[in-house]
N, C-alpha and C positions, 0 to 999 in steps of 0.2 A: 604466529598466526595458526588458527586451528580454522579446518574445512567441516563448514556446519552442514545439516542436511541438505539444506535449501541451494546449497550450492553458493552461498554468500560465505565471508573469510570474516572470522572474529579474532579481533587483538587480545593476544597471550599478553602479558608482561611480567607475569611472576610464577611459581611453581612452588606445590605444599609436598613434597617427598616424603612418602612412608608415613600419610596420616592415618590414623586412627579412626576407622571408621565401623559404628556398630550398627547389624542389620539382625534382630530378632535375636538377642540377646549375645550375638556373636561378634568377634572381631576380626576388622579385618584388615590389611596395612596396603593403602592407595596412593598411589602418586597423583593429586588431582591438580586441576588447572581450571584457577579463578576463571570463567567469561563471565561476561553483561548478557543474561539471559534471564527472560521474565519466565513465572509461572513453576519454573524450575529449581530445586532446591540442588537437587544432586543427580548428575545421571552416569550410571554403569553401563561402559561400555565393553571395547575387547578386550582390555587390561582385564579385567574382574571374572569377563567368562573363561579367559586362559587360567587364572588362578583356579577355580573352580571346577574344571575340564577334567572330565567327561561330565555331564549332566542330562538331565532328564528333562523338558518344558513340557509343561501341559497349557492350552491355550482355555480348553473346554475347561478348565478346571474351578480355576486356574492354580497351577501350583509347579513349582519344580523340587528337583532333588539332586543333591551329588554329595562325596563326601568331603569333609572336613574335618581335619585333624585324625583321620581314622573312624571317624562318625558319619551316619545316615544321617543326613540332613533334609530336611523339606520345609521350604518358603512357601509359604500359601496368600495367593493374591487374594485382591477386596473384591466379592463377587458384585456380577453385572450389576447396575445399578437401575433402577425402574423409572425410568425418566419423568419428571412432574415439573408444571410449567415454572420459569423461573422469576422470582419476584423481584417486586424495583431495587426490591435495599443488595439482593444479591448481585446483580447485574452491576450497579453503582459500584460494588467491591473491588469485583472483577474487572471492572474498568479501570478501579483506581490503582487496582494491584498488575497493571499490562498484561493482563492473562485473556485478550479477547483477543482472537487471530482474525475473525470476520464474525460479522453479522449481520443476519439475512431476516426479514420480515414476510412471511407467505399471507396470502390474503383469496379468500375466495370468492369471487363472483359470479354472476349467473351467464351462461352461452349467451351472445348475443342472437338474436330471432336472426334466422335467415334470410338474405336478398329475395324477393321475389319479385316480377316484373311489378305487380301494384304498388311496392313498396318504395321502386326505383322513382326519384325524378331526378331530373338536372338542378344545379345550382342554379339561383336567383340571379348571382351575379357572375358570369364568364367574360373568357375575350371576345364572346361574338358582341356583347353590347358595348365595347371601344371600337370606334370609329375607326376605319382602315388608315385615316390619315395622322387618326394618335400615333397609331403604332408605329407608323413608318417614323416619326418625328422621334418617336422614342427611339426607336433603332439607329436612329443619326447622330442622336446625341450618346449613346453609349461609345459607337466605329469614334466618336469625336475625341472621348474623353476614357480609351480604352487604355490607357497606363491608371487609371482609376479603378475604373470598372473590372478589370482582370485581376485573377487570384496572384497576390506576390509572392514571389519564389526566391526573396533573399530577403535580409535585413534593409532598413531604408538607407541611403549614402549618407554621408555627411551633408550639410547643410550650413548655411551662413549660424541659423539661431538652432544646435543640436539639444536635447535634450539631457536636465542634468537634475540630479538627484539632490539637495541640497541638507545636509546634516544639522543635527543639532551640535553644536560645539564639545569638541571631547568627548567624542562618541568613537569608542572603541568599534572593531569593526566585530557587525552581527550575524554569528553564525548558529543558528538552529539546528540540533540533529534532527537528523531522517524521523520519518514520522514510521512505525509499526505499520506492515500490510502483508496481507496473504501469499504464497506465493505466484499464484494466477494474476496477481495486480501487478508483480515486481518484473514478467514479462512482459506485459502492456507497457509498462511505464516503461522499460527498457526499448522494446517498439517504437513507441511514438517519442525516444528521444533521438533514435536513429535517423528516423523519416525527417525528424526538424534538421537534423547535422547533415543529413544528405540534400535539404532543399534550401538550407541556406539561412531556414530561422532564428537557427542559436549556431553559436560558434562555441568551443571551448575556453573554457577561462581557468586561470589558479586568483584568482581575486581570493581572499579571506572572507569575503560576504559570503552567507549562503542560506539560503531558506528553504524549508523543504517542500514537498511535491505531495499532490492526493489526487485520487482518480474519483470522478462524482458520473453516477451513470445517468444517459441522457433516456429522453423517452424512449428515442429507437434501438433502446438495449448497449450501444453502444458507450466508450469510454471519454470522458473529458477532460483533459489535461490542464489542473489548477497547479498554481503555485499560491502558498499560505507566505505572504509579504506582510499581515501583521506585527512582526515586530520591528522589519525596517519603517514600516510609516509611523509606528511610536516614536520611531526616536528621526522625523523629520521636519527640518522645517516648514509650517505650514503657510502656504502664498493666502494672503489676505487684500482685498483690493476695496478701497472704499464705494461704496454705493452714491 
């Protein structure tokens, strides 16, 4: 297991000792370790800057220097790039090749005009125009049927008729990997899996089904917590009842 930036733990399972690896027409012998990472080809970390040690970084530069083999050396990075809007066919790449961590869409609108007493009226329709005796009727029937009306704080009990999933025959069991998300999503989504285990909406399982999770933001800025079940309802059978 190797500990990624993100603080999430990636499966090692093999090891290339003493590859051959050339950086700017030099060589240089890495011990690297195969991960499942997008976007990424190869990355140097402390293995490489100990070989290499003492060295020079320039950030401004960009460029570094140290020696090798008895030689000055200097790596010169790809300078800043001038950013220009990017087009459908590029974006389609990137997506195709998991190289998108997040993306955000800005959009400009105009201030809205300010409140001012002329501008204020009341709604057309409020509670003053339901009759005193709706309301109370209403409030009787809520107190009446308040194991409904009240937010539920656990999963539902069992039942005579419980609800059951029904398969398509010879349907191995379907598991989805985890879907790519940012790291600010991957604390939401760890949040609000908490809050469910603490109030009783999900419980822990090792079932072999598994479908993964996406956050969709709602209007009020805030996070909603989807699960993507399209592949289990592929492969379910579907109730048909005749008309």
């Amino acid at each position: 297991m190797c500990d990624g930036c993100n603080g999430d733990f990636l499966p090692c399972t093999s090891f290339c000792p003493q590859a051959q690896v050339t950086i700017a027409s030099l060589l240089f012998p890495l011990d690297l370790y195969p991960l499942d990472l997008s976007g990424t080809d190869l990355i140097l970390g402390v293995q490489w800057h100990s070989q290499i040690s003492p060295f020079i970084m320039d950030y401004n530069g960009p460029f570094m220097r140290f020696m090798w083999e008895n030689k000055m050396v200097e790596l010169k990075g790809e300078p800043r790039p001038n950013p220009s809007p990017i087009t459908a066919h590029q974006l389609r790449h990137l997506q195709q090749t998991n190289r998108v961590e997040a993306l955000f869409q800005l959009t400009l609108e105009p201030l809205p005009k300010p409140i001012t007493s002329t501008s204020f009226s009341t709604p057309a329709s409020s509670t003053a125009d339901i009759p005193t005796s709706t309301i109370s009727q209403l409030q009787q029937l809520i107190q009446q049927y308040s194991t409904i009306f009240s937010t539920p704080t656990s999963i539902p009990p069992s039942r005579q008729t419980d609800h059951v999933i029904n398969l398509l025959p010879n349907t191995p069991p379907i598991s989805i990997r985890p879907y790519c998300y940012p790291h600010f999503q991957k604390e939401e989504i760890e949040s609000q899996v908490q809050k469910m285990l603490a109030s009783g909406f999900i419980t822990p399982s090792t079932s072999l089904f598994s479908s993964p999770v996406l956050l969709v933001k709602k209007k009020d800025g805030t996070w909603c917590f989807c699960v993507d079940y399209r592949a289990l309802n592929a492969a379910t059978v579907k109730d048909k009842f005749p008309i």
